[in-house]
N, C-alpha and C positions, 0 to 999 in steps of 0.2 A: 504494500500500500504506500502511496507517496504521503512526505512528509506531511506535504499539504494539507492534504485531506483527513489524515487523522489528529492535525492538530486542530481543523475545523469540527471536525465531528465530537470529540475531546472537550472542547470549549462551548460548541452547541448544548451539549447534556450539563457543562457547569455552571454555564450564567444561566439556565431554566429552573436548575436546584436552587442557585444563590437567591433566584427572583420568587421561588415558593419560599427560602427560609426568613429570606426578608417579609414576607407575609406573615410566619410564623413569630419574627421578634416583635412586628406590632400590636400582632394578634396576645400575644402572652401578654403584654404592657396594657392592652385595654380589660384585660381581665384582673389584669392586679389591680388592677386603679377600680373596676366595678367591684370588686368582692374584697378589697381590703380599704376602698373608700380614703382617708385620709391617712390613716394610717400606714399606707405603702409607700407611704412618704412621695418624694420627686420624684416618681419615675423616668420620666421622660429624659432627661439627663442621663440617667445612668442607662439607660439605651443606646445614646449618641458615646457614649464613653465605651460600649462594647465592639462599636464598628473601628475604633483607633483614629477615626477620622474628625473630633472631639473642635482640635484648631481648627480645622476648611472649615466646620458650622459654624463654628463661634464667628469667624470672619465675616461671613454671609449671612446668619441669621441672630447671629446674637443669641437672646435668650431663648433656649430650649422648653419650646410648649410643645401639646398636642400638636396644633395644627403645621408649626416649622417643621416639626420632627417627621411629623408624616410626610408635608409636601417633598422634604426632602429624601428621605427613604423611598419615596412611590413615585413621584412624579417629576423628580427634577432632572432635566437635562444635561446639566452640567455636572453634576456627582455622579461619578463613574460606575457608583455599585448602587444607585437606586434600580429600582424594578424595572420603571421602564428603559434603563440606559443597558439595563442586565437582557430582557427580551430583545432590545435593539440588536442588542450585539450577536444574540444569539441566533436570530432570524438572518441574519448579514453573513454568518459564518455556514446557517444551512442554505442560503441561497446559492454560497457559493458551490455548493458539492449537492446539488439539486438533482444531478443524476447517482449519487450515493445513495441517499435516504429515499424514501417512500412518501409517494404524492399525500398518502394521509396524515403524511408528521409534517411535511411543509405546510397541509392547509392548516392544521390543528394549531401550528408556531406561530401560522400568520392572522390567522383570527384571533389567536393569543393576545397579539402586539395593538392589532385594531382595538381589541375589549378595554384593554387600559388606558390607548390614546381616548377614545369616545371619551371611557369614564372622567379621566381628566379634562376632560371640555366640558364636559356636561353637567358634573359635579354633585350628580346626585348621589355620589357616594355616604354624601356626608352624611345622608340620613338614616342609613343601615353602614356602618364603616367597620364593623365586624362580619358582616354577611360579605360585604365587599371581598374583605379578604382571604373568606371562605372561600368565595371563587377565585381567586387566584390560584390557593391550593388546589381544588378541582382542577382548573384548566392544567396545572402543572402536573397533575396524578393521569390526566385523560393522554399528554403527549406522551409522559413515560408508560402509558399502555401501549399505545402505539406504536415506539421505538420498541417494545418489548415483543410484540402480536406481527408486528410489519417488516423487520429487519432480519436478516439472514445472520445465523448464530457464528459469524464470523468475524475478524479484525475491525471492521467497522464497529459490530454491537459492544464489543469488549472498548471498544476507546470512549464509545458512549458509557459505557457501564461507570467504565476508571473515571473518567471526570466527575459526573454524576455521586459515587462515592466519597471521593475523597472531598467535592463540596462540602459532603452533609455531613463527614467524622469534623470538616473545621465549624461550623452554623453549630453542630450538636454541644461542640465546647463554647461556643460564642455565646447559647443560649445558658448555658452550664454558669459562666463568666456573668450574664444579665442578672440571676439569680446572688451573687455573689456583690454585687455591685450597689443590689438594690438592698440588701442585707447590712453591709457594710456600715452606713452610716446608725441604724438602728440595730443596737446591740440587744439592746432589752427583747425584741423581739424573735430572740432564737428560744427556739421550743416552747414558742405560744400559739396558739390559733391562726392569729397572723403570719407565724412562718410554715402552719400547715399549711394554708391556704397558697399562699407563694410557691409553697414547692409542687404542689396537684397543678397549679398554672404552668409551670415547667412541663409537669408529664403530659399535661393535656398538649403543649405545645409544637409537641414532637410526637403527636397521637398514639400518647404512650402510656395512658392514665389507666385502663384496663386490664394493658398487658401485665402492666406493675403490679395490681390489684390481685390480678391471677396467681402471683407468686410470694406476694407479701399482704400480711394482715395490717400492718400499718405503715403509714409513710416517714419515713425520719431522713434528713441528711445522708448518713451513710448508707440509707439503701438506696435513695434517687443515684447518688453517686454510681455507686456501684451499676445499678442497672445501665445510665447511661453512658457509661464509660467502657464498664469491663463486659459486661453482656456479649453473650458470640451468638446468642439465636433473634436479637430485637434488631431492625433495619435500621433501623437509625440511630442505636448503640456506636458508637466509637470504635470499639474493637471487632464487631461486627464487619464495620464497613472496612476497616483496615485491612481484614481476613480478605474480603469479596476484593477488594481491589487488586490483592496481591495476586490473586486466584487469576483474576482479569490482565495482567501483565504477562503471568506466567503463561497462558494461553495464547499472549500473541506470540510471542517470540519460542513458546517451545522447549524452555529452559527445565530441566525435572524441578519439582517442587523442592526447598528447603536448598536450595543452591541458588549463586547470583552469578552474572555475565554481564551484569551495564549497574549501571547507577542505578537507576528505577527499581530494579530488585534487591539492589541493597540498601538500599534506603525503606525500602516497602518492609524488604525481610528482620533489621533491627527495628524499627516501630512495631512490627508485630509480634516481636520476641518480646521487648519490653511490654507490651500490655500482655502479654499472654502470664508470664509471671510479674505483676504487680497485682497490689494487694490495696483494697480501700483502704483501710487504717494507713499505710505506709503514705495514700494519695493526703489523707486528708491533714497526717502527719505535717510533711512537707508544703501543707498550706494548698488548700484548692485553686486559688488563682492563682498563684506560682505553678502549679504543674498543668492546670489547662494552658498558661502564658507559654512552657517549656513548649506544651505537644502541637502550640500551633506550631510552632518556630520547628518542629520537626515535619509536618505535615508539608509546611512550604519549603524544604527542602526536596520531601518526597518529588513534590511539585515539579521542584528544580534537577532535580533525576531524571524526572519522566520527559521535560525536555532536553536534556544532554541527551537520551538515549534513544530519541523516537523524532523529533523534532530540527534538532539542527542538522545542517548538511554536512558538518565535518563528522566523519567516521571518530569514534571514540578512541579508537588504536592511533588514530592520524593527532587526535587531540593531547593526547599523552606523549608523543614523541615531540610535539611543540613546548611543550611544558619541560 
């Protein structure tokens, strides 16, 4: 497969994730704020503090309310990782490999990218702004049906797979990090009603509130943790997705499992060593936002493996002899 095409395909499946989990941080935020009322203190802030992008708001928008935070997460053109800048991109990348994918993931992406231009014109969002981004999630659940149902189980579907994954192991900690943020300034409130509540808006956020249920009688810190981190059977668990991407790597290139040949797999394969023996107490030990800060900064590595090793035009052996 040319490099081309799979770093389009790659990128198509991560900015459609990015633009569901951006739906998913706002959607968690308007659920603290309904069911913890005053009490959940600022949210809104500590939202814009999870994306890292905290200065470029403050610049352009100054104080962080409801309505800045959103415009800027959903519909602003000029922020690179709002929704619609995320489908923009993503529509542009399957345009270009139009004869790759399937006439029904193109229409699905491109009715996609229209639903949120209208909505932002039209602006009736504002009167159901939780349903709104229900559908977001939908329209992003119906493409990955389709990339799933449409696509030929080959290098194309695994470069969709890998992107798509390793979006949702770094959102999963970003959402993990929202929680920690909002926590942060109110101490008092660990292990009171209001930090129940806080943490079922997490599981619900990563529609994970059931699954959890199913295996735990109650919700505490260390088992959210756990479930969303170290979990190897929940989709949007962290070491889940770590597992399935590695799975997805080693199928294109071939390589036997538990061995490495490029960056991409050894970066995939020590990330998933490390979660595979890590232990909650040990995470929580070390401070939760210091080790979700640690696994993004490992994750964009992964990142930056998967393009050494698929993506640039210098051969890796040619690149080593340079060096």
């Amino acid at each position: 497969m040319l490099s081309r095409v799979a770093d389009a395909l790659y990128w198509m499946a991560r900015y459609v994730e990015r633009a569901e989990n951006l739906a998913r941080f706002v959607d968690v935020t308007f659920n603290l704020q309904i069911e913890c009322g005053s009490d959940a203190g600022d949210v809104w802030p500590s939202l814009v503090n999870t994306t890292g992008d905290q200065d470029w708001f403050a610049d352009k928008y100054g104080l962080a309310t409801a309505d800045s935070v959103i415009h800027c997460l959903a519909f602003d053109d000029d922020y690179p990782n709002s929704i619609i800048s995320c489908l923009r991109a993503a529509r542009e990348n399957a345009r270009s490999i139009r004869e790759t994918i399937s006439s029904e993931m193109w229409e699905q992406l491109n009715q996609f990218y229209i639903f949120l231009r209208e909505a932002r014109a039209g602006g009736e969002w504002r009167q159901a702004p939780q349903d709104f981004f229900q559908e977001i999630k939908l329209q992003s659940h119906l493409f990955k049906g389709l990339t799933d149902s449409t696509m030929r189980r080959g290098d194309g579907w695994n470069f969709c797979r890998l992107g798509r994954l390793l979006e949702r192991a770094d959102k999963t900690s970003r959402l993990l990090d929202v929680k920690y943020y909002i926590l942060l300034p109110r101490v008092d409130h660990v292990n009171s009603s209001i930090d129940d509540l806080q943490w079922q808006a997490v599981l619900r956020s990563v529609s994970g509130f059931e699954m959890f249920r199913q295996h735990h009688h109650s919700i505490t810190p260390r088992k959210v943790v756990e479930f969303l981190v170290l979990d190897r059977l929940f989709p949007r668990a962290i070491h889940y997705s770590v597992l399935a991407a590695e799975r997805a790597v080693h199928a294109i290139t071939g390589t036997p499992a538990d061995t490495f040949r490029n960056p991409a797999e050894q970066q995939l394969g020590l990330l998933r060593a490390e979660l595979a023996y890590a232990t909650v107490d040990e995470i929580i030990k070390s401070g939760l936002h210091e080790y979700l800060d640690g696994l993004q900064t490992k994750l964009n590595r992964v990142g930056d493996g998967i393009y050494e090793t698929f993506i640039t035009t210098t051969p890796v052996g040619q690149r080593q002899e340079q060096q």
